[in-house]
Backbone as ProteinMPNN parsed JSONL, in Angstrom:
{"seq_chain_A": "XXXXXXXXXXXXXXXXXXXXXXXXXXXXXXXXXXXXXXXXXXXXXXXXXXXXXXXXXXXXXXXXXXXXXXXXXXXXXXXXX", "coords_chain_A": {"N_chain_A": [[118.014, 108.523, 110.827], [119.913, 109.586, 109.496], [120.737, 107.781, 107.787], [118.091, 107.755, 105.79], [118.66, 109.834, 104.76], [120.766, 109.727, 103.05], [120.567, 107.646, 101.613], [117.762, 108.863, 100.197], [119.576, 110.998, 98.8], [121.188, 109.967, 97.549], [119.068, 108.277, 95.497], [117.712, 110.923, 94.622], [119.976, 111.874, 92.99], [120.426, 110.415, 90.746], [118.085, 109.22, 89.229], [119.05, 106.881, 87.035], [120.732, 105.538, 88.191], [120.107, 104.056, 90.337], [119.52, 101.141, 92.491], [117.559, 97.965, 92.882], [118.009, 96.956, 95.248], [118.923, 99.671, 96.704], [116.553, 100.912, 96.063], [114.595, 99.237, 97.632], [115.634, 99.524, 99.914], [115.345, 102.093, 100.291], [112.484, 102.638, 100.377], [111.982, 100.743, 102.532], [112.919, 102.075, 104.675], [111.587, 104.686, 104.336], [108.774, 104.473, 104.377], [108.129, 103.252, 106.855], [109.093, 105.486, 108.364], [107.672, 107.885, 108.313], [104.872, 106.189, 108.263], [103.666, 105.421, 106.293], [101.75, 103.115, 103.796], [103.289, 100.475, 101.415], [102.605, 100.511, 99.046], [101.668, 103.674, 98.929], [104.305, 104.751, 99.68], [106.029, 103.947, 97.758], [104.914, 105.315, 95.534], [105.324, 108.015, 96.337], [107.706, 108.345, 96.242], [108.798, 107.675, 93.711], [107.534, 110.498, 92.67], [108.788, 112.125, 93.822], [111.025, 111.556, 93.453], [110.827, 112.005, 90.533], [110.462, 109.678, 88.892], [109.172, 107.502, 86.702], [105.674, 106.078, 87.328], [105.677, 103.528, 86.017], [108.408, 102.72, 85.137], [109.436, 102.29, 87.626], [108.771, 99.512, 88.384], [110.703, 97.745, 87.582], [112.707, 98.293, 89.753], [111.771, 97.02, 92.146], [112.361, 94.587, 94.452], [112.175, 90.895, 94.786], [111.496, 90.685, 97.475], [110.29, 93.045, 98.66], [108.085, 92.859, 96.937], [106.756, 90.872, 97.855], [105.711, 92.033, 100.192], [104.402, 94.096, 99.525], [102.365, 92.682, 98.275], [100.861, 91.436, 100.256], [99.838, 93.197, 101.736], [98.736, 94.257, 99.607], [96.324, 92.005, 99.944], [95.685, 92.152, 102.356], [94.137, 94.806, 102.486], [92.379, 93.954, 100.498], [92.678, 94.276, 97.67], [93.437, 92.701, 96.382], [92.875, 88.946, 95.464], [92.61, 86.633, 98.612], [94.85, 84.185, 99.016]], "CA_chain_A": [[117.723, 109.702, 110.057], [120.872, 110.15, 108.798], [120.439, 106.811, 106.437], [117.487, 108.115, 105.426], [119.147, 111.082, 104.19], [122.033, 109.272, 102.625], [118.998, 106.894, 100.224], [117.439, 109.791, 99.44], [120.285, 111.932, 98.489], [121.371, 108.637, 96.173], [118.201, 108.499, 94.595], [117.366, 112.205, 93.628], [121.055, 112.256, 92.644], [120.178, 110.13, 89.724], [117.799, 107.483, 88.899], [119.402, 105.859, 86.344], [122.11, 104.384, 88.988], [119.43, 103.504, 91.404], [119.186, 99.155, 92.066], [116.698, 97.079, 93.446], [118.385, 97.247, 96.723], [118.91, 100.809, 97.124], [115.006, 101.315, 95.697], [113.791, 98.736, 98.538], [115.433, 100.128, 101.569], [114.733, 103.602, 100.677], [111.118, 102.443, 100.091], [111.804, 100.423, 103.566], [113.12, 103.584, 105.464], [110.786, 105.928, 104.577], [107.282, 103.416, 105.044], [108.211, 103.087, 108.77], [109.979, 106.854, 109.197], [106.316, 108.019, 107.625], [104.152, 105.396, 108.504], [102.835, 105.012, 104.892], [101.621, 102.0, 102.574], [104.452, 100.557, 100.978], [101.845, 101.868, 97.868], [102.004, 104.929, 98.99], [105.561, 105.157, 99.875], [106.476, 103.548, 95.966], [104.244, 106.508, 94.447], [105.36, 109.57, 97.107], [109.292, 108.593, 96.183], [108.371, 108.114, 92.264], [106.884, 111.835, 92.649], [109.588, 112.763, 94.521], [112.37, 111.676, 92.621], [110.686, 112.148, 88.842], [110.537, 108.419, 88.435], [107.842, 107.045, 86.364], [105.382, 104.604, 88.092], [106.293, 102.318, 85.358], [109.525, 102.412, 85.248], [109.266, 101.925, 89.497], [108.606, 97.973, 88.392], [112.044, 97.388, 87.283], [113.274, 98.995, 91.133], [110.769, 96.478, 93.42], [112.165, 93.531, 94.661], [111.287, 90.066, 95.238], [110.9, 90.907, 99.247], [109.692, 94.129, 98.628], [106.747, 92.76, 95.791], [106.086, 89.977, 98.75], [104.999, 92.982, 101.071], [103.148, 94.441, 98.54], [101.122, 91.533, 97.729], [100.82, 90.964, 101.584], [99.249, 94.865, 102.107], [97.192, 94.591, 98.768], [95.067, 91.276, 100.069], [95.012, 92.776, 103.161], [92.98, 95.848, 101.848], [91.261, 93.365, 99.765], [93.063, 94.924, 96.053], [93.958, 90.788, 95.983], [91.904, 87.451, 96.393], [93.244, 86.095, 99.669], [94.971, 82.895, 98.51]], "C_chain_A": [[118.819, 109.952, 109.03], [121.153, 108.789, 107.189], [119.384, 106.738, 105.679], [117.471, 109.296, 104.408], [120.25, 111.021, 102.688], [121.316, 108.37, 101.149], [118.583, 108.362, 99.732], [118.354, 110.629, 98.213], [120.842, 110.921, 96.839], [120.284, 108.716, 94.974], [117.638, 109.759, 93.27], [118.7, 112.376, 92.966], [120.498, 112.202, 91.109], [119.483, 108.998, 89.333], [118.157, 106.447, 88.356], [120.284, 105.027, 87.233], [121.335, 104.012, 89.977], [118.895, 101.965, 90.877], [118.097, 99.007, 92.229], [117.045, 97.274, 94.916], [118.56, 98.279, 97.198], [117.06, 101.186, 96.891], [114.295, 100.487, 97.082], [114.395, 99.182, 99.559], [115.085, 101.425, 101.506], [113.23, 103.786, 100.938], [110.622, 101.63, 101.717], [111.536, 101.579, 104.517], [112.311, 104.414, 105.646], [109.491, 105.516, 104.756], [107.398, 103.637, 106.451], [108.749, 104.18, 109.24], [108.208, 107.557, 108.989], [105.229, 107.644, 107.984], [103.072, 105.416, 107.472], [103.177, 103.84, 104.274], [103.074, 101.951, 102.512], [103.943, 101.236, 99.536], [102.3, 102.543, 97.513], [103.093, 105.634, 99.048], [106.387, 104.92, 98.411], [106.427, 104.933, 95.287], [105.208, 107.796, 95.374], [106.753, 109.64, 96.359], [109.626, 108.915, 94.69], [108.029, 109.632, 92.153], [108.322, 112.446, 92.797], [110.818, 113.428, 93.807], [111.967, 112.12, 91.183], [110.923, 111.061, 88.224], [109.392, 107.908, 87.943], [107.091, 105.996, 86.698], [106.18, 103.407, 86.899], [107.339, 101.666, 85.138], [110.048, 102.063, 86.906], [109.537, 100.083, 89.238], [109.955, 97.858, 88.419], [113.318, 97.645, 88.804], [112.695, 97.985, 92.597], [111.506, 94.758, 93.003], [111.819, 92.476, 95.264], [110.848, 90.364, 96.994], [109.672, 91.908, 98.756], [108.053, 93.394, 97.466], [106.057, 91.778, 96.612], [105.081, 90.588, 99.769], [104.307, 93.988, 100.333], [102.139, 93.945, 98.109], [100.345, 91.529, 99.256], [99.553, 92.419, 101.96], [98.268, 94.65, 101.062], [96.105, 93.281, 99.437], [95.24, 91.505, 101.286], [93.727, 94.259, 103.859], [92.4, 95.887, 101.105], [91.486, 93.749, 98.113], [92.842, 93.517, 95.577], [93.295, 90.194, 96.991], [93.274, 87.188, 97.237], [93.592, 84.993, 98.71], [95.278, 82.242, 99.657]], "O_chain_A": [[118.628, 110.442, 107.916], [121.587, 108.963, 106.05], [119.376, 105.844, 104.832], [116.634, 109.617, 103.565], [120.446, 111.8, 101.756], [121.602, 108.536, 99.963], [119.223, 108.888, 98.822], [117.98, 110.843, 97.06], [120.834, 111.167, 95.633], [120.512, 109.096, 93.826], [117.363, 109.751, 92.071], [118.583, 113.27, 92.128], [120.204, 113.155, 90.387], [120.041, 107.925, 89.105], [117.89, 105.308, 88.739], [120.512, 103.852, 86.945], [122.038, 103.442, 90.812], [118.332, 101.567, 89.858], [117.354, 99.874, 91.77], [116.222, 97.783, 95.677], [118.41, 98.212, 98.418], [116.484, 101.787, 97.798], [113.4, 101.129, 97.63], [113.58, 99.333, 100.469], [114.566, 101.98, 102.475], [112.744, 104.752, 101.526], [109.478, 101.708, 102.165], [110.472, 101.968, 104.999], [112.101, 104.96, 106.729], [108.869, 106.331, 105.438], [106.561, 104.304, 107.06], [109.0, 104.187, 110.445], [107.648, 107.559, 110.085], [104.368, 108.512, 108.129], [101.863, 105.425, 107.702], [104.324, 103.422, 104.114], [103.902, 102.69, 103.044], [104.527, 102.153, 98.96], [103.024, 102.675, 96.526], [103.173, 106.803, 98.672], [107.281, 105.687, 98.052], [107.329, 105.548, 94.717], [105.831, 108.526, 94.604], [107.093, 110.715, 95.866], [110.325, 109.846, 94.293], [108.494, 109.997, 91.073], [108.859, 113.156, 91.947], [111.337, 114.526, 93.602], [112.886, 112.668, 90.573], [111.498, 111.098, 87.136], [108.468, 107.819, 88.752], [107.582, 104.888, 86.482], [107.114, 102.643, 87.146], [107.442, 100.451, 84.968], [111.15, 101.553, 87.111], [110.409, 99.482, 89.866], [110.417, 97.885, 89.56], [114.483, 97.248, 88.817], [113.073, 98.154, 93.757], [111.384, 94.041, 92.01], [111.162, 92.644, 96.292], [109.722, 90.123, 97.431], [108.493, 91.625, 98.544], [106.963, 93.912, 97.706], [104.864, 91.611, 96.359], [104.035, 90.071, 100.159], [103.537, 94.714, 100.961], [101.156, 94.514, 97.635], [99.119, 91.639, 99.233], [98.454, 92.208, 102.471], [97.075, 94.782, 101.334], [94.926, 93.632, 99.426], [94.615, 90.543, 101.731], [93.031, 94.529, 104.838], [91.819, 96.868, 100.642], [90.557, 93.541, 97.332], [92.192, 93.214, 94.576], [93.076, 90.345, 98.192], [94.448, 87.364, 96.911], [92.881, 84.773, 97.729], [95.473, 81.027, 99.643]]}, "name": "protein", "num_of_chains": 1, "seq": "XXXXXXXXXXXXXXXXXXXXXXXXXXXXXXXXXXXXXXXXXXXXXXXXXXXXXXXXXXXXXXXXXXXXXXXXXXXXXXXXX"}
């Protein structure tokens, strides 16, 4: 909880200093504290913080876009390959 607190607090601080690696464990952390999408957990934190989905791309990495692909052709968004 308390590293949950500690991401967050990073994030809303200021987006502009938020990585790739701070954007995927906070996006880890709060999926499994939550038990939401990683989707859903992308968009709730974007909301959250005042981050624009689009600018979100530049924050998702390669793991993190692997378990995104993994969740979309499992709810059929993406052809199975």
């Amino acid at each position: 909880m308390m590293i949950l607190a500690s991401l967050k607090s990073l994030a809303s601080r200021d987006a502009k200093f938020l990585t790739k690696a701070k954007f995927s464990k906070l996006v880890e952390v709060t999926s499994v504290q939550t038990k939401m999408s990683y989707m859903d957990t992308i968009i709730h934190l974007c909301e959250k913080n005042n981050i624009d989905l689009e600018d979100a791309r530049k924050f998702i990495s390669p793991t993190l876009k692997g378990k995104l692909e993994a969740e979309a052709m499992t709810l059929n968004f993406l052809p199975k390959s």
